[in-house]
Z-matrix of the N, CA and C atoms (Angstrom, degrees):
N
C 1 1.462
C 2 1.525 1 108.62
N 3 0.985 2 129.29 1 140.83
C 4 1.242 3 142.99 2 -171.23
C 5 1.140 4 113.50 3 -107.89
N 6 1.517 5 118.36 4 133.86
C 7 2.207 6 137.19 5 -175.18
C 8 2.021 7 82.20 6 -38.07
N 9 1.621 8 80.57 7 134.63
C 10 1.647 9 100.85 8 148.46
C 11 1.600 10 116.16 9 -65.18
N 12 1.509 11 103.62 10 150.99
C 13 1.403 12 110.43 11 177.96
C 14 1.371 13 96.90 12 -119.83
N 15 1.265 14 133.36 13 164.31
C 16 1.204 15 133.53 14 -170.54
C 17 1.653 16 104.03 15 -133.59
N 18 1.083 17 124.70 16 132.97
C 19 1.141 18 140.81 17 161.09
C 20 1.193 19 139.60 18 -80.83
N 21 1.621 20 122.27 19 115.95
C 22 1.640 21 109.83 20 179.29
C 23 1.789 22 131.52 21 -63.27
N 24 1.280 23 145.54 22 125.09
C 25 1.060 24 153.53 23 -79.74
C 26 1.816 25 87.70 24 -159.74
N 27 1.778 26 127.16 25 129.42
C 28 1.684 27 115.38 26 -166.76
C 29 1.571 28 90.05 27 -102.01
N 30 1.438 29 122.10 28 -16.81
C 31 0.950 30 114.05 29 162.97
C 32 1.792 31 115.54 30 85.48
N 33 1.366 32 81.88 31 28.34
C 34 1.884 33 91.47 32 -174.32
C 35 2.010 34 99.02 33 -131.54
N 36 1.076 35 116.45 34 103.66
C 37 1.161 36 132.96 35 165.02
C 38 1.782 37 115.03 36 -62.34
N 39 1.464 38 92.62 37 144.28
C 40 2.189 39 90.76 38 -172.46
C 41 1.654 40 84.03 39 -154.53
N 42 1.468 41 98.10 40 -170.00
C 43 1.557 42 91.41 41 -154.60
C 44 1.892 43 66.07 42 -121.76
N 45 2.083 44 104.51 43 161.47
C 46 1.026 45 103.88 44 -178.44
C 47 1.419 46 124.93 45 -62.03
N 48 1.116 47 121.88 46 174.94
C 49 1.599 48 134.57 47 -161.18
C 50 1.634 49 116.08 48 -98.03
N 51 1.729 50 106.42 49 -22.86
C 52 1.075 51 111.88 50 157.41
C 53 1.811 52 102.72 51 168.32
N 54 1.340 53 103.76 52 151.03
C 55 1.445 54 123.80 53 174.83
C 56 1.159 55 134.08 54 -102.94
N 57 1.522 56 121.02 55 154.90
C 58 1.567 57 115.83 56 -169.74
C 59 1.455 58 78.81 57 -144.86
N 60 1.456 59 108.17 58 126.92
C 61 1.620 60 142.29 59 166.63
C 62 1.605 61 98.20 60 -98.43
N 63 1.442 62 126.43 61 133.58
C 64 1.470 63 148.29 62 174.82
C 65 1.586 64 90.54 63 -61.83
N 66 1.022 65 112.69 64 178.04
C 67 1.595 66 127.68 65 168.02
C 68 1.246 67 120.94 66 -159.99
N 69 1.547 68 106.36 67 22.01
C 70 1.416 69 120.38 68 -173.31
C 71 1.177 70 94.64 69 -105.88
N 72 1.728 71 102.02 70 155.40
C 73 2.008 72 82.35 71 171.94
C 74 1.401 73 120.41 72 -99.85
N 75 1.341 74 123.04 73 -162.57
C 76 1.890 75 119.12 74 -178.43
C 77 1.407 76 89.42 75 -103.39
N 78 1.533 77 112.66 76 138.44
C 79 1.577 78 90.92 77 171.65
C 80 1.853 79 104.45 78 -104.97
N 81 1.470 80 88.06 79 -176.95
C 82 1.451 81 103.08 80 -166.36
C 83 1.220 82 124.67 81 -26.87
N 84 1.222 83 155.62 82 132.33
C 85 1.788 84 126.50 83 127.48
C 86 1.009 85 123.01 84 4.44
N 87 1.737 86 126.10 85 110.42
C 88 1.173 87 143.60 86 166.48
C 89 1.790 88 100.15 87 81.42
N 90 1.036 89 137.53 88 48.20
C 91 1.478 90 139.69 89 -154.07
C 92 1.626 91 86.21 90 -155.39
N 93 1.716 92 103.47 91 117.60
C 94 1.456 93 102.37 92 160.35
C 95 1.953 94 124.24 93 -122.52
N 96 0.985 95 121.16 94 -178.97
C 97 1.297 96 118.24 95 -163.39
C 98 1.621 97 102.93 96 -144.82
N 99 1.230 98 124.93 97 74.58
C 100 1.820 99 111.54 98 -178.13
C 101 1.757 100 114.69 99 -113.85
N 102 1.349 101 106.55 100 143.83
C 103 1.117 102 117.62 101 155.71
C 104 1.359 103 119.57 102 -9.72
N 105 1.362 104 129.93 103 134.45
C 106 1.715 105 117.87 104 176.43
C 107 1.199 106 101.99 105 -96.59
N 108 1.421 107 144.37 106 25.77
C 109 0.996 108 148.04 107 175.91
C 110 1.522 109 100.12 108 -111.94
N 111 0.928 110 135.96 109 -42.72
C 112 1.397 111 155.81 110 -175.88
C 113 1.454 112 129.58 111 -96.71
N 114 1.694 113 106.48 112 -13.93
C 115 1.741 114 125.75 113 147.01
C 116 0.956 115 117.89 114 -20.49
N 117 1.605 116 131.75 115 66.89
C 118 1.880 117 111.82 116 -163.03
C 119 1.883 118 87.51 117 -133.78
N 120 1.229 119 120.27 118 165.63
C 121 1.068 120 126.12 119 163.75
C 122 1.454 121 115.20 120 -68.43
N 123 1.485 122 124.89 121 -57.16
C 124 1.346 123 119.10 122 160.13
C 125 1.617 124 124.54 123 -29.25
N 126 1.385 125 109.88 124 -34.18
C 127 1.569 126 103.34 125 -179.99
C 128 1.061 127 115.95 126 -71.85
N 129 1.693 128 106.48 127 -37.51
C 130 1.907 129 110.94 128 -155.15
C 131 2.025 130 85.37 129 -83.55
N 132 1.345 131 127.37 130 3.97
C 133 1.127 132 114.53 131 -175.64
C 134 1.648 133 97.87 132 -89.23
N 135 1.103 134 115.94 133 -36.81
C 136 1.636 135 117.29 134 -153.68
C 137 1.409 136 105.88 135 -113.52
N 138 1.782 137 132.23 136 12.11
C 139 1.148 138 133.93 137 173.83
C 140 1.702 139 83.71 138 -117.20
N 141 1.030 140 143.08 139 11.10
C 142 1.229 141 140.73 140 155.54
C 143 2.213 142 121.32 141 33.09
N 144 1.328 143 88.97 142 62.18
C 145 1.329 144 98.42 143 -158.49
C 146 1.905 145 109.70 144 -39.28
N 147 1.219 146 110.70 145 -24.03
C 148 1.749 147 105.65 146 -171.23
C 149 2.199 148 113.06 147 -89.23
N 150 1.516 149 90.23 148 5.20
C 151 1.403 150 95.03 149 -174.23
C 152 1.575 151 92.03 150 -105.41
N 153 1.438 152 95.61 151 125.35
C 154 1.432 153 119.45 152 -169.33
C 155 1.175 154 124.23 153 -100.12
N 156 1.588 155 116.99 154 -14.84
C 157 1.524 156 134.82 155 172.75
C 158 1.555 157 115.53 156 -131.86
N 159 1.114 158 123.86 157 124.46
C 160 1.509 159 133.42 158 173.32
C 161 1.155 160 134.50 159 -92.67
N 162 1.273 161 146.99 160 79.02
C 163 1.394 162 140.91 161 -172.49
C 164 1.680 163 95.22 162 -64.66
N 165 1.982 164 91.08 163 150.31
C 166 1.195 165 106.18 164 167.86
C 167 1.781 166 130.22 165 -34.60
N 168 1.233 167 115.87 166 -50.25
C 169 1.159 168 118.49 167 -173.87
C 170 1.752 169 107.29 168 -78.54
N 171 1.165 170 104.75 169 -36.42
C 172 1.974 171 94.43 170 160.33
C 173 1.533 172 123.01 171 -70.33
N 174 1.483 173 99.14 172 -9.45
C 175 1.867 174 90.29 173 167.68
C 176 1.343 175 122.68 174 -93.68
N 177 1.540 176 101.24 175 -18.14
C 178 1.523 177 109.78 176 177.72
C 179 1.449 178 97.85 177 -97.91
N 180 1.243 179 143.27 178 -25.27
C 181 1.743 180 118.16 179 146.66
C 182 1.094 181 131.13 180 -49.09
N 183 1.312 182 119.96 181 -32.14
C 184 1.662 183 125.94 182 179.58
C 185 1.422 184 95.53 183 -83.06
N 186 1.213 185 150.22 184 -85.93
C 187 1.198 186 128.01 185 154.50
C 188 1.810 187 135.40 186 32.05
N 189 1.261 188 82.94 187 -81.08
C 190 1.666 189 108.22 188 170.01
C 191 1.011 190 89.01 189 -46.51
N 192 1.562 191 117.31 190 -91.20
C 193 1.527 192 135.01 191 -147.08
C 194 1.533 193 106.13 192 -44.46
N 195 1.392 194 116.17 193 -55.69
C 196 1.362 195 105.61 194 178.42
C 197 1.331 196 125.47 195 -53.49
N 198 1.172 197 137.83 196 -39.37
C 199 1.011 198 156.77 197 -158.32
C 200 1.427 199 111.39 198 -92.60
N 201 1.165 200 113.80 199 -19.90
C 202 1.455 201 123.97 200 176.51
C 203 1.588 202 114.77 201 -100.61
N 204 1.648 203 119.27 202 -39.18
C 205 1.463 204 120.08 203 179.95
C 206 1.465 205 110.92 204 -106.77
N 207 1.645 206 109.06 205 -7.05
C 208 1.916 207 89.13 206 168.36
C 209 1.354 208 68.39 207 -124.50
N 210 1.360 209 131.20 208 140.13
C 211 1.254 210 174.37 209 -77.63
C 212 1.349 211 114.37 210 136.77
N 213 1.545 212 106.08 211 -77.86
C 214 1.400 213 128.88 212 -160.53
C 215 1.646 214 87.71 213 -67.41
N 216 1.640 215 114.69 214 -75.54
C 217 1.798 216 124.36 215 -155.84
C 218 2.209 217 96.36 216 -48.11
N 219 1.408 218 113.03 217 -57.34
C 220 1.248 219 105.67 218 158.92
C 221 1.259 220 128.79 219 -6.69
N 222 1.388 221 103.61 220 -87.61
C 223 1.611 222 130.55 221 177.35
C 224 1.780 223 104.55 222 -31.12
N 225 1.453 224 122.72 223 -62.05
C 226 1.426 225 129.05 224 -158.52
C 227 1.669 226 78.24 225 -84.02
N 228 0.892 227 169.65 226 40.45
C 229 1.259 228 144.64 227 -168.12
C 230 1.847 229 94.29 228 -138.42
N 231 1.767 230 104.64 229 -52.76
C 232 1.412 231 119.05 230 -153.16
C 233 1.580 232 83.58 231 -70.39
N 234 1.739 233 91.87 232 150.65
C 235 1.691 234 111.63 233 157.31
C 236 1.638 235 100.89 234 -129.00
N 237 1.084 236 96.01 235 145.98
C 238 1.797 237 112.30 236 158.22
C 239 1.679 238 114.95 237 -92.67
N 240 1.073 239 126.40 238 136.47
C 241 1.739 240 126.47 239 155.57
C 242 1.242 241 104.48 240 -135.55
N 243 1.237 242 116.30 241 115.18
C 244 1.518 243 128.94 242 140.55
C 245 1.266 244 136.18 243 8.13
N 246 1.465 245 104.06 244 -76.24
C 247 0.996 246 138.48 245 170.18
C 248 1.666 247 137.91 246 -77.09
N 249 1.226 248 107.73 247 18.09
C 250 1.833 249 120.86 248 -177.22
C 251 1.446 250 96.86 249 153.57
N 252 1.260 251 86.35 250 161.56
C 253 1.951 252 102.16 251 -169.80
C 254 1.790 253 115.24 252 -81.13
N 255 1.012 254 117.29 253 111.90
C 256 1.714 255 114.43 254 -177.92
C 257 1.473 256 104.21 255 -97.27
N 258 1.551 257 105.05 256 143.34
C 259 1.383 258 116.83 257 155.58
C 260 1.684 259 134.50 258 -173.13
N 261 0.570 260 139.28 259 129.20
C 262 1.202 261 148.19 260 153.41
C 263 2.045 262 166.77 261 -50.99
N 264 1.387 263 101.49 262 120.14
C 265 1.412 264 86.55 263 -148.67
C 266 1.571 265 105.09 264 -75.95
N 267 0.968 266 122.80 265 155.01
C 268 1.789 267 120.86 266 -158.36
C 269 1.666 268 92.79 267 -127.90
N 270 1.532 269 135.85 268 -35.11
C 271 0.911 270 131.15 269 156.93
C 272 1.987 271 126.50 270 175.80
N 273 0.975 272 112.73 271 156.85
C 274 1.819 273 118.57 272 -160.89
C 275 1.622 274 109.37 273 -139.42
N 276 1.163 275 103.83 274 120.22
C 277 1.222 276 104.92 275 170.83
C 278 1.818 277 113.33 276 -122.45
N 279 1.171 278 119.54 277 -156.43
C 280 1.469 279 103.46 278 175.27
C 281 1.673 280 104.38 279 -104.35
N 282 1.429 281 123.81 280 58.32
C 283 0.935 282 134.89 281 -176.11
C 284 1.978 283 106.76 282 -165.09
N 285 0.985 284 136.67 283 -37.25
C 286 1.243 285 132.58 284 -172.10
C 287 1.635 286 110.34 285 -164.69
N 288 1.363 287 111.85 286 151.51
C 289 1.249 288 128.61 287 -155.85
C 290 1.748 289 93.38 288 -126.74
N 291 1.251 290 102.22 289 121.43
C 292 1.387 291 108.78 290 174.66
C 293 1.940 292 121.11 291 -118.02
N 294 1.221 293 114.46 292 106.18
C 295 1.174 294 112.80 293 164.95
C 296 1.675 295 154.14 294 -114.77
N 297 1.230 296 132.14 295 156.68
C 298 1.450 297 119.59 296 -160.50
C 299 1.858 298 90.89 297 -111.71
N 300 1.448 299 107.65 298 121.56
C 301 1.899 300 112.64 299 -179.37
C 302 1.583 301 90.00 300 -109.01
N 303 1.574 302 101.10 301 161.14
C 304 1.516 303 106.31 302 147.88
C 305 1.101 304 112.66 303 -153.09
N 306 1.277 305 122.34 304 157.99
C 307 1.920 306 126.55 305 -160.33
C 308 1.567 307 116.00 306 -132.15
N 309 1.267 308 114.25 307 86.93
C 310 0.916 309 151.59 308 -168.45
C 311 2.211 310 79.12 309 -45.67
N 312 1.688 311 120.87 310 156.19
C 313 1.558 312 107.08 311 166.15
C 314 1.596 313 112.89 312 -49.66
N 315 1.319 314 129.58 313 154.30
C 316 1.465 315 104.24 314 165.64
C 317 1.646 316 110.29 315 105.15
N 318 1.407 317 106.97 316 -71.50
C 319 1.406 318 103.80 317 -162.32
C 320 1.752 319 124.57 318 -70.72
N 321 0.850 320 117.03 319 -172.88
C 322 1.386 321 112.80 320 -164.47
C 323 1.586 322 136.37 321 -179.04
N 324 1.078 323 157.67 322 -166.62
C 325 1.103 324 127.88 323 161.22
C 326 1.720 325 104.19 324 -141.82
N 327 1.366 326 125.35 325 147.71
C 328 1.250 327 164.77 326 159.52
C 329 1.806 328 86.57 327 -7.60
N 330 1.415 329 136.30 328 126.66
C 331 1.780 330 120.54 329 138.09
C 332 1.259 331 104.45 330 -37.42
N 333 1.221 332 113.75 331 150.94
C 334 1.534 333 141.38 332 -169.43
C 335 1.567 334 119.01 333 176.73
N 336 1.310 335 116.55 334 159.89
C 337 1.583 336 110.59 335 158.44
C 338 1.363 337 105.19 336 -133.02
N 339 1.196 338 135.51 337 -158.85
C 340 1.629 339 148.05 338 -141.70
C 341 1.624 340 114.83 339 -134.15
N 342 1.544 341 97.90 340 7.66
C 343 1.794 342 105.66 341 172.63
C 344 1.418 343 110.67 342 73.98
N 345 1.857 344 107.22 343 1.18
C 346 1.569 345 85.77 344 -176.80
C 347 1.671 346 107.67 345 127.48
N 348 1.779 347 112.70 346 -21.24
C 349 0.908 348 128.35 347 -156.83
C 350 1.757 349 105.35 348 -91.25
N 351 1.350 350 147.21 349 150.19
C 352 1.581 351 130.57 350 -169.15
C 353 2.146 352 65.65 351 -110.41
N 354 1.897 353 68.66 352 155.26
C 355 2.106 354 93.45 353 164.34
C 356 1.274 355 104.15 354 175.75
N 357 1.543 356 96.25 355 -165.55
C 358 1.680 357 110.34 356 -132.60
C 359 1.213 358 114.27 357 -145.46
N 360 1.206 359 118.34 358 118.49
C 361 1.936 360 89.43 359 165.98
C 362 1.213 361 107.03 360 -146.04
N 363 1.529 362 116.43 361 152.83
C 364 1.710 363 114.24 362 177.84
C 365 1.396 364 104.54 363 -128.01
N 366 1.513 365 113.39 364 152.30
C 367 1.410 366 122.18 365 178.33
C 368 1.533 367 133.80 366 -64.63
N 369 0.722 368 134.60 367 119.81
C 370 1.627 369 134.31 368 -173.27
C 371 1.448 370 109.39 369 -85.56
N 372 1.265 371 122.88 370 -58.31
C 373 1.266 372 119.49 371 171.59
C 374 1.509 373 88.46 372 -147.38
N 375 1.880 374 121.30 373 -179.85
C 376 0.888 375 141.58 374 -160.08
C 377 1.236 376 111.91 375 37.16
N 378 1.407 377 109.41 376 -166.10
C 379 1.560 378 135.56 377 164.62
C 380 1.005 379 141.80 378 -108.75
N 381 1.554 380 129.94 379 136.08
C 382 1.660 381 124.93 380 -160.60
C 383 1.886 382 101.35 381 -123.05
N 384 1.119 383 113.05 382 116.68
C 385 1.717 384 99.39 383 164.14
C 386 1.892 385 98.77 384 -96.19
N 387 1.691 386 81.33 385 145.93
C 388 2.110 387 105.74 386 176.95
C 389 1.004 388 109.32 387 -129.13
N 390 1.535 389 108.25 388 125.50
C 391 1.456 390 118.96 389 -168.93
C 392 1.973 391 84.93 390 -121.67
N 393 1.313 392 85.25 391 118.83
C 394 1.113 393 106.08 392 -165.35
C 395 1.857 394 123.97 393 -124.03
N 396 1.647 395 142.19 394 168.60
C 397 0.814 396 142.34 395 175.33
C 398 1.615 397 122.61 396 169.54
N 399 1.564 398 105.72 397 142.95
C 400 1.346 399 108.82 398 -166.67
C 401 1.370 400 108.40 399 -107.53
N 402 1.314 401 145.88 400 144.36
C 403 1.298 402 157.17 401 175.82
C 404 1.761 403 90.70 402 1.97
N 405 1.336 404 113.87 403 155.76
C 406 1.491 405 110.82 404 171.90
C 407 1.432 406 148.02 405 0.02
N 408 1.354 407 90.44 406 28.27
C 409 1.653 408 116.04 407 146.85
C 410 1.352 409 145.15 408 -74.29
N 411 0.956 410 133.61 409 -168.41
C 412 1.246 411 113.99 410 -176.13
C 413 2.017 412 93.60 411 -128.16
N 414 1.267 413 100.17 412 154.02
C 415 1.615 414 101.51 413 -170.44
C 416 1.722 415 105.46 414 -83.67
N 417 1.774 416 102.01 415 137.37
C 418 1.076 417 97.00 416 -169.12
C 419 1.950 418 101.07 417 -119.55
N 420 1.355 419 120.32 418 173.45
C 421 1.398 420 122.02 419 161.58
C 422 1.260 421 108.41 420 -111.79
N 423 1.369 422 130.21 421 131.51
C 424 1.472 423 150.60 422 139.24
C 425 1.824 424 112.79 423 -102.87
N 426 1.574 425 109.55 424 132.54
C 427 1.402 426 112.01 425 173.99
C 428 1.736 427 107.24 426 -109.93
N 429 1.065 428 115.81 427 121.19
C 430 1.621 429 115.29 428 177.48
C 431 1.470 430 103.39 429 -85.52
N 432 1.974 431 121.91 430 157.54
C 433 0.876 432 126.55 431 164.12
C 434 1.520 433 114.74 432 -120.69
N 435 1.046 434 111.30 433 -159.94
C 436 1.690 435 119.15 434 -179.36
C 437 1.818 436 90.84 435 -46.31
N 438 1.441 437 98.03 436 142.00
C 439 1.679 438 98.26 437 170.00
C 440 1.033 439 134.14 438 66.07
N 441 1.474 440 117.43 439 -25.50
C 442 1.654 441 125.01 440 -178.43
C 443 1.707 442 95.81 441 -70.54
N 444 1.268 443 118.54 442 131.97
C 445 1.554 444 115.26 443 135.27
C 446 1.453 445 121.83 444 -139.46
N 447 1.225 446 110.87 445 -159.48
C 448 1.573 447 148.27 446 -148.61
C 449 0.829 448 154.13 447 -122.40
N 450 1.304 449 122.72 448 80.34
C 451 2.243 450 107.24 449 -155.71
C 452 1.773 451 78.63 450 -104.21
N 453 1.366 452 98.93 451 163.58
C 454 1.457 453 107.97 452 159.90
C 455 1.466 454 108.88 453 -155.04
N 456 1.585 455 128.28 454 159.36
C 457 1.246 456 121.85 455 152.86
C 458 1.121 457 151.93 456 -92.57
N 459 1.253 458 158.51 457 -175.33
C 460 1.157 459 143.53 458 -80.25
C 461 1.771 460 92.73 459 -116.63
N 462 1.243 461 114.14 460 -25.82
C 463 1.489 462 129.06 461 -168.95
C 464 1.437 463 123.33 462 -83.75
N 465 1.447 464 111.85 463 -11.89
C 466 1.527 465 128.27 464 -176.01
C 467 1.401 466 91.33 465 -55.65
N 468 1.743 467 110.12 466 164.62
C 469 1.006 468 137.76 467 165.38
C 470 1.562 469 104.22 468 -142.66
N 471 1.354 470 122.65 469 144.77
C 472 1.564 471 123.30 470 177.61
C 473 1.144 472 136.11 471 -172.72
N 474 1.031 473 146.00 472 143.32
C 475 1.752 474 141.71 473 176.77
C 476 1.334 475 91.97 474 -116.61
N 477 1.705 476 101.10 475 136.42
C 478 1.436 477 128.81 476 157.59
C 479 1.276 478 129.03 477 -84.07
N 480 1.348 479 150.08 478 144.72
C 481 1.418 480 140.84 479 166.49
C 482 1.332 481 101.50 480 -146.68
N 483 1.420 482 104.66 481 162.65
C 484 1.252 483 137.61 482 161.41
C 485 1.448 484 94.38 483 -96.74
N 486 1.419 485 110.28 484 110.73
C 487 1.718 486 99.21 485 154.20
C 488 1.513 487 126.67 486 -136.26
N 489 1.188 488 101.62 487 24.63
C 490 1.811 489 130.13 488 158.88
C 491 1.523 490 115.95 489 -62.68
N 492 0.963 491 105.03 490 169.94
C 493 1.359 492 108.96 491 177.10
C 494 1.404 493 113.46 492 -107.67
N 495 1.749 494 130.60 493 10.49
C 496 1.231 495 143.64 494 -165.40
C 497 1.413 496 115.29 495 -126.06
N 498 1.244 497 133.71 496 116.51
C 499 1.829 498 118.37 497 176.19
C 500 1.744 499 114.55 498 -33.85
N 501 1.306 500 106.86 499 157.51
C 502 1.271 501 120.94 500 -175.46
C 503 1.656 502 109.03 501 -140.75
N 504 1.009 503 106.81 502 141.37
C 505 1.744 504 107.31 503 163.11
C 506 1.458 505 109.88 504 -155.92
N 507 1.591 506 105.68 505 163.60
C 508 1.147 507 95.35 506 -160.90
C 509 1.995 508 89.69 507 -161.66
N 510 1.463 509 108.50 508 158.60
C 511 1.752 510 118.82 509 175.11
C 512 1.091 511 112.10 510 -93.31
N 513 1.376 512 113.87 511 146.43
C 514 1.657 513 104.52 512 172.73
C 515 1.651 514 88.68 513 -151.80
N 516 1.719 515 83.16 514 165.85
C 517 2.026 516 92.68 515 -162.83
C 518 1.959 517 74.49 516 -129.34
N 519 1.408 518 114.18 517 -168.96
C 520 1.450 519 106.91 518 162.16
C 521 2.098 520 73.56 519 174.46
N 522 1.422 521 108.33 520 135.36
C 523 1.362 522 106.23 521 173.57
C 524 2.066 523 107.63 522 -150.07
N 525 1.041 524 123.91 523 143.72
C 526 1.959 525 120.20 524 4.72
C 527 1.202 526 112.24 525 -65.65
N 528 1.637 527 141.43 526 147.03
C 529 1.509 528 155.02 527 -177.67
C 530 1.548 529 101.01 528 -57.51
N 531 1.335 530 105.98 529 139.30
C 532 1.456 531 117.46 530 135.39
C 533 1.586 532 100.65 531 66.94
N 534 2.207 533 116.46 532 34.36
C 535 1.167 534 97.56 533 115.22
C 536 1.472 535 141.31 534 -68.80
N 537 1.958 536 82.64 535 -168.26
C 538 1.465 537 104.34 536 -170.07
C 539 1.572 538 92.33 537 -78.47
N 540 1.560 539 93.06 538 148.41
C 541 1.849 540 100.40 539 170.29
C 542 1.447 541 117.37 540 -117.85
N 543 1.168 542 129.43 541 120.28
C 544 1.478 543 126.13 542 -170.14
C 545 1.500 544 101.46 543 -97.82
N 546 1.585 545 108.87 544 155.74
C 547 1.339 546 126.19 545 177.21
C 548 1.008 547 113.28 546 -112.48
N 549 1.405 548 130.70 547 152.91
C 550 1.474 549 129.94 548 179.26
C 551 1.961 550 91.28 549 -140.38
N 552 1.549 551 91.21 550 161.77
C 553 1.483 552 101.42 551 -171.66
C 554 1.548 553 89.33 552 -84.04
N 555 1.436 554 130.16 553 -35.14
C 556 1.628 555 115.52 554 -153.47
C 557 1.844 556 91.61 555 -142.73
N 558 1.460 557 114.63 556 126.49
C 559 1.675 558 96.40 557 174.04
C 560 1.982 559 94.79 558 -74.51
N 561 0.783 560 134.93 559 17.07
C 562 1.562 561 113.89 560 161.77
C 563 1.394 562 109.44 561 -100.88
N 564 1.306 563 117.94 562 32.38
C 565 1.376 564 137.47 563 -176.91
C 566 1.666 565 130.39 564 -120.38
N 567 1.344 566 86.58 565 -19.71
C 568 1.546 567 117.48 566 -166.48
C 569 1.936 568 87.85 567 -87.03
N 570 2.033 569 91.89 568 111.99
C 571 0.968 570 121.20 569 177.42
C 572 1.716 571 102.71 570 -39.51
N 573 1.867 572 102.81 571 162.85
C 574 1.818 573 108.31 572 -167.84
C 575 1.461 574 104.82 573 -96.81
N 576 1.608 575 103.23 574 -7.85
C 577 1.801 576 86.76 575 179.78
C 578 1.685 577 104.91 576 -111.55
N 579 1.478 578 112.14 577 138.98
C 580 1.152 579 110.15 578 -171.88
C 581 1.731 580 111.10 579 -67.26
N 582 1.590 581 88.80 580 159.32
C 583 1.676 582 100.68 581 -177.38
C 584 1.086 583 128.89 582 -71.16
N 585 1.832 584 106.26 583 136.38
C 586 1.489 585 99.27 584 177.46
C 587 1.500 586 126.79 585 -64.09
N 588 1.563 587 128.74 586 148.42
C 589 2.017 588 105.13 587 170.74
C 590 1.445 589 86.38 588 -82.99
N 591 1.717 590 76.86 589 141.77
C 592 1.814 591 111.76 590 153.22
C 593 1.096 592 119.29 591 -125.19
N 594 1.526 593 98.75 592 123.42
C 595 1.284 594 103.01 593 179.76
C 596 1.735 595 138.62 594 -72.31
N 597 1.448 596 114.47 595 108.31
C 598 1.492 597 103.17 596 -154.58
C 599 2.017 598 111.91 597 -52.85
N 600 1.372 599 109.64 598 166.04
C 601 1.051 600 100.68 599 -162.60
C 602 1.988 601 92.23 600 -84.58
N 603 1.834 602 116.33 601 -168.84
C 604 1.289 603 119.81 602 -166.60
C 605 1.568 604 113.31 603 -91.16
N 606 1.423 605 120.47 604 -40.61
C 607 1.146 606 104.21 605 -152.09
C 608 1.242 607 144.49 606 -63.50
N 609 1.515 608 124.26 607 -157.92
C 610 1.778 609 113.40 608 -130.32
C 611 2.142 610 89.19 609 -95.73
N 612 0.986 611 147.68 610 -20.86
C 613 1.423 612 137.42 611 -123.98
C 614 1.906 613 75.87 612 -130.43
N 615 1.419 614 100.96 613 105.04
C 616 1.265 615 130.10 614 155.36
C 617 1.984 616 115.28 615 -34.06
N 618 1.231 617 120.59 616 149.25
C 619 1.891 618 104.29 617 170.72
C 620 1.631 619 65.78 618 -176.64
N 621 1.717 620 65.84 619 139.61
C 622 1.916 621 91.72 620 164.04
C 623 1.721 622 122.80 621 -85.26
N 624 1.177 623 116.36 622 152.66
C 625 1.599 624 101.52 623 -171.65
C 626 2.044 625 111.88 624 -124.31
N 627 0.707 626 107.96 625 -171.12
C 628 1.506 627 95.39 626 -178.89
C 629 2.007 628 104.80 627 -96.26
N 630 0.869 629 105.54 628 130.46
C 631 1.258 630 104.74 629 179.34
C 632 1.722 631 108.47 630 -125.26
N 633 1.501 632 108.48 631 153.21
C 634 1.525 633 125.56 632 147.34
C 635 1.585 634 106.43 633 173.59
């Protein structure tokens, strides 16, 4: 991983540019939901369905861990497209949201933050640069490589990219699951007081959301 760079900051706060609320629901206490590709005993051990809150550094261990001991189930699982961002949910409980991204050269995702929510993500293969920032900070760059990851809390703001010339993918946890994620046009935009959580609302009709 390579020294943060830090970015100068215009110093004008706006409210985000637009939001995406989940529409999936959280399920129960002690209730899990995984990938059938990813159905393993090792998982249902380390997504720990009765733990209901995640600190940063347990999302960036789970993270790790996945990414380091299923390897192989990963591998058969991930797709690349070209052409739009693919990914996959690997598993959800009513405590943490686990997903599989991949980054086609190029692609990337929108500034945003996590509604409030702390998370994590570690690299699977390739490389990701995060341009990143916390409530009245100033925006910084970190580039992850194979293996490096990431917990953060609840206040981050950030855009992900692929900006290699090689596919990339990578895990990410983010808890409590399946907030709302707000977008901002510029992270030197991203208001100075950190975000409140909101809790996304319940109903039944599943939608995928943009993640990284």
């Amino acid at each position: 991983m390579s020294a943060v760079r830090q970015h100068p900051s215009n110093g004008n706060p706006t409210t985000p540019v637009s939001e995406y609320t989940p529409t999936e629901p959280v399920p129960a206490p002690g209730a899990v939901e995984m990938h059938p590709g990813l159905d393993l005993p090792l998982l249902h051990d380390l997504i720990r369905p009765d733990h209901l809150l995640w600190s940063p550094r347990e999302l960036r261990d789970l993270t790790s861990l996945v990414t380091s001991e299923l390897t192989g189930p990963l591998l058969d699982i991930v797709r690349v497209d070209d052409q739009q961002r693919w990914w996959a949910k690997l598993g959800l409980t009513g405590g943490v949201e686990l997903w599989l991204l991949s980054w086609a050269p190029e692609q990337g995702t929108k500034p945003h933050d996590h509604g409030g929510a702390s998370g994590s993500f570690s690299v699977l293969f390739g490389a990701l640069r995060e341009d990143y920032r916390y409530p009245a900070g100033p925006v910084r760059t970190v580039h992850h490589d194979v293996g490096s990851g990431v917990g953060f809390g609840s206040g981050r703001a950030h855009q992900v990219r692929n900006v290699s010339s090689v596919n990339s993918a990578s895990v990410h946890a983010y808890s409590p699951p399946l907030l709302p994620v707000r977008y901002y046009s510029d992270l030197a935009e991203v208001p100075p007081v950190p975000p409140q959580r909101i809790h996304a609302p319940q109903p039944s009709a599943p939608q995928p959301k943009e993640l990284g």
